[in-house]
Structures are given as C-alpha cells and as structure tokens.
KELOVEX-211994 format. One line per field, with one value per residue (C-alpha): residue in one letter; y, x, z. Coordinates in pm, 1 decimal, m for minus. Example, Ala and Ser with C-alpha at 12.3 -4.5 7.8 and 13.67 -1.06 7.14 Angstrom:
2
timi: (A	S)
Y: (m450.0	m106.0)
X: (1230.0	1367.0)
Z: (780.0	714.0)
This chain:
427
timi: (X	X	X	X	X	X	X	X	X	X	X	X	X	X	X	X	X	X	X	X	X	X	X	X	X	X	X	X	X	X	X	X	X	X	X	X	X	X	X	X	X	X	X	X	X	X	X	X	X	X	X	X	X	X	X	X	X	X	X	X	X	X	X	X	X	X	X	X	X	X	X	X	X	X	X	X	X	X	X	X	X	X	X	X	X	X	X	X	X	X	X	X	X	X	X	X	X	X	X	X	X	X	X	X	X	X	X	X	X	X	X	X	X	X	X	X	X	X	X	X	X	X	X	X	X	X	X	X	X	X	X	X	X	X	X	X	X	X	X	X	X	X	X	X	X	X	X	X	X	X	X	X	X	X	X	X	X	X	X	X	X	X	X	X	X	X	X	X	X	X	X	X	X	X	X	X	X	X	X	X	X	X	X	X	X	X	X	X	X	X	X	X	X	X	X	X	X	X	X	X	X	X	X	X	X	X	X	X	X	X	X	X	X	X	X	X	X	X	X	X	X	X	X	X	X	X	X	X	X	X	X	X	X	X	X	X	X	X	X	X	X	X	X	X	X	X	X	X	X	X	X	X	X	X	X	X	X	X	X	X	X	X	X	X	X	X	X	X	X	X	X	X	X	X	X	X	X	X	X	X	X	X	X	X	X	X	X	X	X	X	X	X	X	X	X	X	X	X	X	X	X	X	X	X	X	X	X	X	X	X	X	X	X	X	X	X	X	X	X	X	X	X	X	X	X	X	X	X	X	X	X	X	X	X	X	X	X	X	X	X	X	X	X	X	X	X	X	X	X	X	X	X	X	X	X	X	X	X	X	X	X	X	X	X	X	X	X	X	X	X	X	X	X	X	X	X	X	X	X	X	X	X	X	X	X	X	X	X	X	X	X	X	X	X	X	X	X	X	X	X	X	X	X	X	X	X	X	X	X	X	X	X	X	X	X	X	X	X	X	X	X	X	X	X	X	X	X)
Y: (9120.9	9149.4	9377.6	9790.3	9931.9	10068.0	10245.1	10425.7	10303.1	10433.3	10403.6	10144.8	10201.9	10080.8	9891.5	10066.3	9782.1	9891.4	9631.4	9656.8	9666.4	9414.1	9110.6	8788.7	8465.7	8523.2	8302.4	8306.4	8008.3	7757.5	7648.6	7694.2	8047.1	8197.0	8520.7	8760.2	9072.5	9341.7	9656.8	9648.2	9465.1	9275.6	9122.8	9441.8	9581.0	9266.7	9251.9	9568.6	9542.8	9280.6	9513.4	9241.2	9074.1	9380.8	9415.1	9476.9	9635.6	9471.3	9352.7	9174.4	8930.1	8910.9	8755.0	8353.7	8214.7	8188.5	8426.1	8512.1	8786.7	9098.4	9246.3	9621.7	9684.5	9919.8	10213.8	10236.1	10513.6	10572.1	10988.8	11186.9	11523.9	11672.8	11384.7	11158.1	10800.2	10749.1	10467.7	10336.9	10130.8	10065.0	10109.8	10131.8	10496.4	10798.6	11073.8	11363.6	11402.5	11563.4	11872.5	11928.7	11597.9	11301.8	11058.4	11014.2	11089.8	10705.8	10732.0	10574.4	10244.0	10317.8	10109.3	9776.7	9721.3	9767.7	9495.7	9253.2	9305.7	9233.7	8887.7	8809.0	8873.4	9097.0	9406.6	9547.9	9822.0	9632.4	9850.3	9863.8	9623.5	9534.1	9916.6	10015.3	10339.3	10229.3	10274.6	10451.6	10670.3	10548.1	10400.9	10701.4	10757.9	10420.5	10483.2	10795.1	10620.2	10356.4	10664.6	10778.4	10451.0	10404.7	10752.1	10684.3	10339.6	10241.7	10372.3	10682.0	11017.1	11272.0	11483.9	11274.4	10937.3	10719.7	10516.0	10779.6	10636.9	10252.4	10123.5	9828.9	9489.7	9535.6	9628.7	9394.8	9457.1	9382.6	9487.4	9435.4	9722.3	9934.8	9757.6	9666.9	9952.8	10038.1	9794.1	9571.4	9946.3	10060.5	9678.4	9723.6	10067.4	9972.0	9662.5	9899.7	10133.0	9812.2	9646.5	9978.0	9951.1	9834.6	9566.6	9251.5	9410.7	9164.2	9239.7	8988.7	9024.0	8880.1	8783.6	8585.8	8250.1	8234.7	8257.8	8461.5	8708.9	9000.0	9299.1	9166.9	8913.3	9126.2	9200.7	8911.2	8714.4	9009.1	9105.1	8946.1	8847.5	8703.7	8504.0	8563.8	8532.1	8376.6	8423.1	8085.6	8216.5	8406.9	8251.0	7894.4	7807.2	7850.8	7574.8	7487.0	7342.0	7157.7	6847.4	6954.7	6923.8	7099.8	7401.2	7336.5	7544.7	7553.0	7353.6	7622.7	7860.5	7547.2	7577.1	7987.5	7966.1	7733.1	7797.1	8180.0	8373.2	8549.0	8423.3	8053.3	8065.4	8270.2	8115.9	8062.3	8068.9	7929.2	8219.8	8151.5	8367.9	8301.6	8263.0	8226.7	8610.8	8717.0	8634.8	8615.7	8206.5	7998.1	7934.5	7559.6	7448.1	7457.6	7071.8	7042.7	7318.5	7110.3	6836.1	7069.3	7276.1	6931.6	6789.8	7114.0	7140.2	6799.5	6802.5	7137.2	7243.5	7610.5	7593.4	7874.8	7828.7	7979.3	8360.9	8471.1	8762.6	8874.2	8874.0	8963.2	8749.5	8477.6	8519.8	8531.6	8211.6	7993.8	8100.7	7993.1	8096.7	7853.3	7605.0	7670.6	7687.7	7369.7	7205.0	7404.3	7250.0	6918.0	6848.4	7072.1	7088.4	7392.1	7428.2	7181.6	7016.8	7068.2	6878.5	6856.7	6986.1	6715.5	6478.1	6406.2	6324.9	6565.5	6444.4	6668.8	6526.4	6672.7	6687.5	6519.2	6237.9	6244.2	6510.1	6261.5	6070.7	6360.8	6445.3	6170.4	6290.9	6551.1	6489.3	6511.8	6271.3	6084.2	5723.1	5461.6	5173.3	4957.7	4651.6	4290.1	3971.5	3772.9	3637.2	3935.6	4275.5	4472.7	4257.8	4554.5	4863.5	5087.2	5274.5	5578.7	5920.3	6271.1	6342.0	6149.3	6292.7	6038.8	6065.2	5924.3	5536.1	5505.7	5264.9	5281.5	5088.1	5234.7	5077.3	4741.0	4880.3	4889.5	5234.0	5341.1	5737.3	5938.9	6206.0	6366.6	6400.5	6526.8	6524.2	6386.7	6112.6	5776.0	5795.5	6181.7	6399.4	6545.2	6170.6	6150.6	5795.8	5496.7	5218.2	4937.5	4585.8	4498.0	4352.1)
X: (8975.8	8610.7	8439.4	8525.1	8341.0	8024.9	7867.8	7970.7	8041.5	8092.4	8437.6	8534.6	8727.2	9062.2	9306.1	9635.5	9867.6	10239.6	10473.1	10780.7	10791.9	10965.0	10856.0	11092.2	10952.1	10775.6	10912.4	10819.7	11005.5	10773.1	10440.0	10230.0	10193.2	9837.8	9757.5	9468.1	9349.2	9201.0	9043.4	8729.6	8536.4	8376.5	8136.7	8008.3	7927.5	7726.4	7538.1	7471.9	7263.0	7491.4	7718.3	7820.0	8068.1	8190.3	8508.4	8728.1	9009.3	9395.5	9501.1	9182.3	9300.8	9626.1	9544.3	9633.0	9866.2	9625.4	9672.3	10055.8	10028.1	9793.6	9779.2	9587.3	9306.5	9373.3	9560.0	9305.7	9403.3	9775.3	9716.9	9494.6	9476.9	9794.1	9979.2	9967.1	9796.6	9469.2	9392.5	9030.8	8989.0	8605.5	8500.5	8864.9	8940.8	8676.3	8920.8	8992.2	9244.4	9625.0	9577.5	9619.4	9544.0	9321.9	9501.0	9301.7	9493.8	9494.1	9763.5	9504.8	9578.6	9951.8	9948.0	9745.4	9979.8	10239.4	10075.5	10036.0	10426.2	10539.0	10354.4	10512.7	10269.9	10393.1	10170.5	10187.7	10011.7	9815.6	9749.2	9462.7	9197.6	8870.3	8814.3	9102.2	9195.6	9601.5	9829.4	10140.5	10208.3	10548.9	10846.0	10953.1	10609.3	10668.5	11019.7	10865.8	10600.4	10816.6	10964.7	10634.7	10534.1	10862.9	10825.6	10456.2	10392.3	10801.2	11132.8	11128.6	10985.2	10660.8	10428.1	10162.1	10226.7	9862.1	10008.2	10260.3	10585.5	10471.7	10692.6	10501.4	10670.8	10642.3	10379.0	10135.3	10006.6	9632.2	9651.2	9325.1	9264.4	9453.6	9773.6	10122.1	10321.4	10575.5	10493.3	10845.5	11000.5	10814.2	10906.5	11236.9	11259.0	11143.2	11347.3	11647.6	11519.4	11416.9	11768.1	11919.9	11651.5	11724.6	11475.0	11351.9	11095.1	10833.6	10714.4	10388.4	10132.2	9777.2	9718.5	9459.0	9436.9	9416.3	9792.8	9974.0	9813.4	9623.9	9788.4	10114.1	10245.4	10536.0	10665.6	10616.4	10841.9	11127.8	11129.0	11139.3	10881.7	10853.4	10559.1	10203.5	9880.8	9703.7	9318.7	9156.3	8785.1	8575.8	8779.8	8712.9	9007.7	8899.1	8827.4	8494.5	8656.3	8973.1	8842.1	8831.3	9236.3	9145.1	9055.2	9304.9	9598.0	9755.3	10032.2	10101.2	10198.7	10416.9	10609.3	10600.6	10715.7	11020.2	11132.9	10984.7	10990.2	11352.5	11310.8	11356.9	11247.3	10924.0	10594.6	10291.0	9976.0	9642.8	9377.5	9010.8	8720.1	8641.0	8237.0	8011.5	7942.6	8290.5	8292.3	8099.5	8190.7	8434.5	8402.5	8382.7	8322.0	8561.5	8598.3	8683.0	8920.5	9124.4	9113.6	9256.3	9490.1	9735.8	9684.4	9856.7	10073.7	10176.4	10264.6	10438.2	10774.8	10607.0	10302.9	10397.8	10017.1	9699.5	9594.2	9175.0	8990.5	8863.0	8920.0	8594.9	8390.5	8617.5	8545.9	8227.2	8225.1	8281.1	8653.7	8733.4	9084.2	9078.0	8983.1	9255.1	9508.5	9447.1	9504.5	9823.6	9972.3	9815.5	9942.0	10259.7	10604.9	10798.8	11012.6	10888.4	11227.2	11262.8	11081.5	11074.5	10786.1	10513.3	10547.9	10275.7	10407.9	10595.9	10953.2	10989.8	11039.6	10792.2	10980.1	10681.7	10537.2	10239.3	10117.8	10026.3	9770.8	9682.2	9502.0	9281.9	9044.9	8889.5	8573.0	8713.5	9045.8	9113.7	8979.6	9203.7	8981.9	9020.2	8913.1	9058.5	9031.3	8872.8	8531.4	8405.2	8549.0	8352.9	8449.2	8599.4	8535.1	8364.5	8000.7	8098.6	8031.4	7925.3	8146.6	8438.0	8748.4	8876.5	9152.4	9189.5	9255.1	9035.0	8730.9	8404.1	8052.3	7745.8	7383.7	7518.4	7838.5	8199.9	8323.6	8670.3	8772.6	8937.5	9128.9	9043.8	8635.9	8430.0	8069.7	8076.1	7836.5	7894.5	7760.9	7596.9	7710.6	8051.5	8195.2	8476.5	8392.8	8414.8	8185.4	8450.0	8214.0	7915.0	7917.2)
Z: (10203.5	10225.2	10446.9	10541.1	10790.9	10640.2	10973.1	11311.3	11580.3	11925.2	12002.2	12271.0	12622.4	12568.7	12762.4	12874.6	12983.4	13041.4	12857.5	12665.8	12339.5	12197.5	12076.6	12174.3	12104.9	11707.3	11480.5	11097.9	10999.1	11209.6	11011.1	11292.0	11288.2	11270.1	11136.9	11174.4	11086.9	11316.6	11276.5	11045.5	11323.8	11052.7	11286.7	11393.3	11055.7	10953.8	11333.8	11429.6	11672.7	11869.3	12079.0	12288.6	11985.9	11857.8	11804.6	12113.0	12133.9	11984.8	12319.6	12399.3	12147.1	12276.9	12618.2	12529.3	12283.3	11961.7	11775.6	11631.8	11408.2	11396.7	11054.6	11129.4	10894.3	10680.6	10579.2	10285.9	10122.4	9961.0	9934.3	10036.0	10198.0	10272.4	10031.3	10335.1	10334.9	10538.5	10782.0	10850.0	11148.3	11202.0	11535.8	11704.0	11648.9	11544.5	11638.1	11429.6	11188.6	11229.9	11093.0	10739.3	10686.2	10675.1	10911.9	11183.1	11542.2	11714.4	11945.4	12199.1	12064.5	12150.0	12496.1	12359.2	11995.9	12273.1	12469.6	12207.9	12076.1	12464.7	12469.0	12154.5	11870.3	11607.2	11442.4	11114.4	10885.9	10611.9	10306.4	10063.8	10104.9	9911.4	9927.8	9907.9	9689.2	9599.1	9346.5	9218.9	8899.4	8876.4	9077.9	9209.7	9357.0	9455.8	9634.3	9802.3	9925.0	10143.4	10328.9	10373.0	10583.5	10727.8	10905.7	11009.5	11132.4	11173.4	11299.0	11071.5	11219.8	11178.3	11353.0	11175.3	11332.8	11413.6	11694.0	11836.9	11932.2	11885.2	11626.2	11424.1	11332.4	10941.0	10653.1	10459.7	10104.5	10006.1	9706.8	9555.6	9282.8	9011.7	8859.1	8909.5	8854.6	9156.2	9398.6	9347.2	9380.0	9714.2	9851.9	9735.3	9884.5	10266.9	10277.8	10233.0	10538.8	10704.8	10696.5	10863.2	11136.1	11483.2	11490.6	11283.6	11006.8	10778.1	10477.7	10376.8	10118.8	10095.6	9670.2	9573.5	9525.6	9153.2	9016.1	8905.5	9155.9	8888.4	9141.7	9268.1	9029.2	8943.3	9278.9	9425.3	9186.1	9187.5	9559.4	9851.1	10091.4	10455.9	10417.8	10173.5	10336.0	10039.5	10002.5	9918.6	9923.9	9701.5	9397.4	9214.5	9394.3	9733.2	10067.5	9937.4	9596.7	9818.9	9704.6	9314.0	9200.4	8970.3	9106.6	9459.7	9360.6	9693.8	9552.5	9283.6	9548.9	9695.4	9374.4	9350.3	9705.3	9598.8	9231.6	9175.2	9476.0	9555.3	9900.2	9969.3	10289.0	10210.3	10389.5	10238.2	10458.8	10405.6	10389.7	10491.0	10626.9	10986.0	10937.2	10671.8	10653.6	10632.2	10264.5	9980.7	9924.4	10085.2	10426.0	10545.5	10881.7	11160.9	11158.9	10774.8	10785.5	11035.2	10824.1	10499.3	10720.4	10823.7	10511.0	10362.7	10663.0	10593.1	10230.0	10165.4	10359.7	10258.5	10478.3	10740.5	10901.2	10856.2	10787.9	10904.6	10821.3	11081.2	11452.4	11544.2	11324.0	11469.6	11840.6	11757.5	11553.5	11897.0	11844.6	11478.4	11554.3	11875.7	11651.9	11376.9	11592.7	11777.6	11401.1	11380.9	11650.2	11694.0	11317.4	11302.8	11356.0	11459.8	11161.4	10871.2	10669.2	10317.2	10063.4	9683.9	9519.9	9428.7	9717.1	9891.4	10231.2	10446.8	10598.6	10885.0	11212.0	11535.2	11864.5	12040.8	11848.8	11991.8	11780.5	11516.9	11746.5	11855.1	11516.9	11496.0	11809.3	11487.6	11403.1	11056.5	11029.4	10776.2	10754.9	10666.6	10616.4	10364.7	10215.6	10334.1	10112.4	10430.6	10361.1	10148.4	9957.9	10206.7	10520.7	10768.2	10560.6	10737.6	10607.9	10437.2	10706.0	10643.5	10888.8	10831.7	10536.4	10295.4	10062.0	9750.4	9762.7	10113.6	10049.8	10198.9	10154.4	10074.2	9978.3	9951.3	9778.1	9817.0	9710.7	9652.1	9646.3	9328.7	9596.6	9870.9	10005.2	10270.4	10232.4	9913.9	9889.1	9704.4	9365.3	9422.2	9139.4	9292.2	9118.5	9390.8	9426.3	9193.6	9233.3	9286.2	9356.3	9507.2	9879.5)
C-alpha cells in the first residue's frame, strides 16, 4: 500500500461492545463486496494537526452496512525479536511489547474486531506493506511461518497473541518487497491448518496492477486464493489511465482469474486510494470511479467489488467508501453468472431490475446519444460534457462538430490531445 505511520499518536478510547463472534451473512462469491484497510490511519499521518478525522477505532467503521471486509494494517515485520513477526498499527495500539519480543500487547482491540465479525464483516491480518520488512530463506521457513500466524492471529495457540482470544477471518499478503521464494509454500501451508479449522478462513492478496505481479506471480498461479485486492494506482495501469486500453489491464486479471489461477471461483477486486493523498498517482474522483467500477462490474463474471486504502482517508473524503459502495450495489448483482473472457457485456441476471435505472441518476453515466439521419448528422446529439462518460461508439458535437468516441472517455475533450475522439462531419 502506500502510507505507514510515520509519527505518534495518542492512543484512542476504544469501544467495548459485547457480540458474538461469528460472522453470518459475508459472502465472497457476490461482486459487491467492498474491502478496506484499517490501521495506519493514513489520514492522520498526512493531517496531523486534524484530530477530529483521525482514525477511530475498527468498530466505528462497522456501524452501517458499507464496508464488508477489514483487512488490519500490518503485521510489517515477518521476524523480529524473539523470531516472532511484528505488527504496526498507527495510532490504534502504543502498548508495550510481550516480553521477549517485539509484538506489541493489543488485546484492547479484542471487543471491537469482535464487533465488526458479529455484524457480519470479516477481519484479517494483512502482512507486509509498502514498508514492509518480508521474506523467507526457503520453504521450510516458509511452512514454519504459517504455524506461526495460525497460532497468533487464528485458531492455533500462544502466550504472544495481539488480539487475545479473537480469532480473525483469514490473512492477506501485501507483498511489496524482496522476492518470491516460499510464499506458494506458506499459502499452501495455512490452507492445510485452515481446512482443519472450525470456521470459514480467506486467504487474499493485494499485487499490483502490472502483471504478472513482480512479488507474488508464482504463488498466485500455483495456490489458491479467495479473492486479490488488485492495486490499480501508482502504476501506468492505474484509474487515471482507464480510458488508455492500453495501459487498462483489468481484463488481464479477468483472464488470470479464469484460465491461471487454481481457483475458479477466485475474485478479483478493483483497488483504488480513497483521496488524492493516499497515493502517489491514481486517484479519480468519486463520480468517475462509479462510472469505472459498473463498467468492470458489468463486463467480468470476476469482479468480486472494490478494495480502498484507507478507512480513514475515506471518511474523511465525504465517505469515499459511501460513495463506492452505492456503485456496488446500484450496478451489481449478488452473484454475477459466468462469462467468457472478452465479452463486453455481462449476462447475469439482478433480482431487482431496477438496479439498472438506478445507475443513470450518476453524475457520470454513460451517454447514449447518438446521431439520427433526420434533418442533419448532429440533429439530437447532445454537446459533449465534462461531466458526462462516453464509451467508444457514443457521438457528441463540439464547436460546430459531430464527434464520435474511439473507447471509453471522461474528461477528454474533442480534438484535445488525449485523441479519444474522431472528428466524424461537420454540423
């Protein structure tokens, strides 16, 4: 991801809510499932001075039905003192360390991950990061490793645990440093404690856009995973490029998902940073983002729904995650139908139709004007709009023009040097 937490922070009061633990209603196979990440309080690093939009704590963001998946931010460290892993969680826990060791007691946070998981969210560890110091010698490291995690964050046991008792839903890999070696083992290795486990476990990863992925090519086409929470920012091949096919790649991972990946049913989620300062490059509006989000919903049977980094910087983005979500379901279906690769058109069938008027009340949906032979070319096209997304084929006029689009455009104007639209007659 992008951002660790770089100063400290006072710790905040936490909620202590008394739910069960178990989490009944999370589906991965529906492809309206939105995923964020919590515990670098992004936000707060960048704003310092801003107390007010901090991050708060886990079950804060658990209170409505936005969010769908919390992956924690970040066991950062794979060994450190003591041969145990290290978690860093910005502003959410400051305590000291189990002894002997440099994993920081946050059994405080016990009570809200327990929250969240009763209202149906799941949790999970995420490991490495931009940060991140990762890597194993060899597979056996590797296969050691898995134990290691299981006993920490899931149904295994040690005096060491962060969270206490609270068993987490699964483990994502950010794998963003180092190289390959051992992760298809260690993936390999918790699946096998996983499947003995009395509870449904996910395993997710977050590569980059560009494919293959430079740090987890390997495993992810020899091991299976639930779902991949692919980054399309800070890369050529991120939102700001979706109009560019050929930098778009989102389709690649379409095909990964369906003719590479050992799971068919793998999802593949669309990755974006929820403000401008939450990457480096790559954020777009929350109105354009719609607009990509059920296009790609629409046209690949992968799409399991959207992944953000971060929670914070989202809230305080007037709710970027609101906003996302609201796409998700005003576009989706619960479980899309299969599809071959390449179509462009998706053939699953929503349970309330409505959903597909719904759409056009965005700023951003698609404009289907186009030209009619009465009186002349331009007769009923509408004036090409900033604010308006075309796709390729949709005509619009412009200085006296009649312009017709290459693929798919927002904010592109006719004839400016993007050359998304062809000059098609004069009106």
């Amino acid at each position: 991801m992008i951002v660790s937490w770089l100063s400290a922070h006072n710790s905040l009061s936490l909620l202590s809510p008394l739910f069960s633990t178990e989490s009944e209603t999370f589906s991965m196979s529906r492809n309206t499932n939105l995923a964020v990440y919590w515990g670098q309080d992004s936000y707060g690093v960048n704003n310092p001075n801003d107390t007010a939009n901090w991050q708060q704590p886990i079950s804060y963001y658990c209170n409505d039905d936005t969010i769908d998946i919390f992956p924690i931010a970040s066991l950062s460290k794979f060994f450190s003192t003591g041969g145990l892993p290290s978690i860093n969680l910005g502003n959410s826990c400051s305590n000291d360390s189990f002894s002997g060791t440099s994993m920081p007691n946050c059994t405080l946070l016990g009570p809200d991950i327990e929250a969240c998981q009763a209202a149906g969210k799941i949790v999970t560890i995420s490991l490495g990061g931009a940060d991140g110091s990762v890597g194993f010698a060899n597979d056996s490291q590797a296969e050691a490793f898995a134990q290691t995690v299981w006993d920490l964050f899931l149904e295994g046991s040690s005096p060491d645990r962060p969270f206490g008792s609270v068993v987490l839903d699964g483990v994502d890999l950010d794998i963003e440093s180092g190289n390959q070696t051992g992760y298809a083992t260690f993936v390999t290795s918790l699946r096998a404690l996983m499947d003995k486990g009395s509870k449904q476990y996910y395993i997710t990863a977050a590569p980059q856009c560009p494919y293959p992925d430079t740090y987890m090519s390997t495993a992810l086409s020899t091991v299976g995973f639930d779902a991949v929470y692919v980054q399309f920012y800070n890369n050529y091949c991120g939102l700001t490029n979706y109009s560019n096919p050929n930098a778009w790649d989102f389709g690649t991972w379409d095909n990964w998902a369906k003719t590479v990946s050992p799971n068919p049913d793998v999802k593949v989620f669309l990755g974006a940073p929820a403000s401008s300062s939450s990457a480096t490059y790559g954020y777009v509006n929350a109105s354009m983002f719609a607009t990509v989000i059920q296009q790609m919903q629409r046209q690949y049977s992968s799409f399991g729904g959207v992944m953000l980094w971060d929670a914070s910087t989202a809230y305080a983005n007037s709710r970027y995650d609101l906003s996302a979500k609201n796409a998700l379901t005003a576009g989706g279906t619960v479980v899309a139908t299969s599809m071959s690769t390449g179509t462009s058109a998706a053939t699953a069938t929503t349970a309330d139709t409505s959903a597909a008027t719904t759409t056009t009340t965005n700023a951003t949906a698609r404009a289907t004007t186009t030209a009619t032979a009465t009186g002349t070319l331009c007769f009923g096209v509408s004036a090409w709009s900033r604010t308006m997304a075309y796709w390729g084929g949709d005509q619009v006029t412009y200085n006296g023009q009649l312009w017709s689009a290459k693929w798919w455009t927002y904010d592109d104007v006719p004839g400016g040097q993007a050359g998304v639209w062809v000059d098609t007659a004069s009106c």
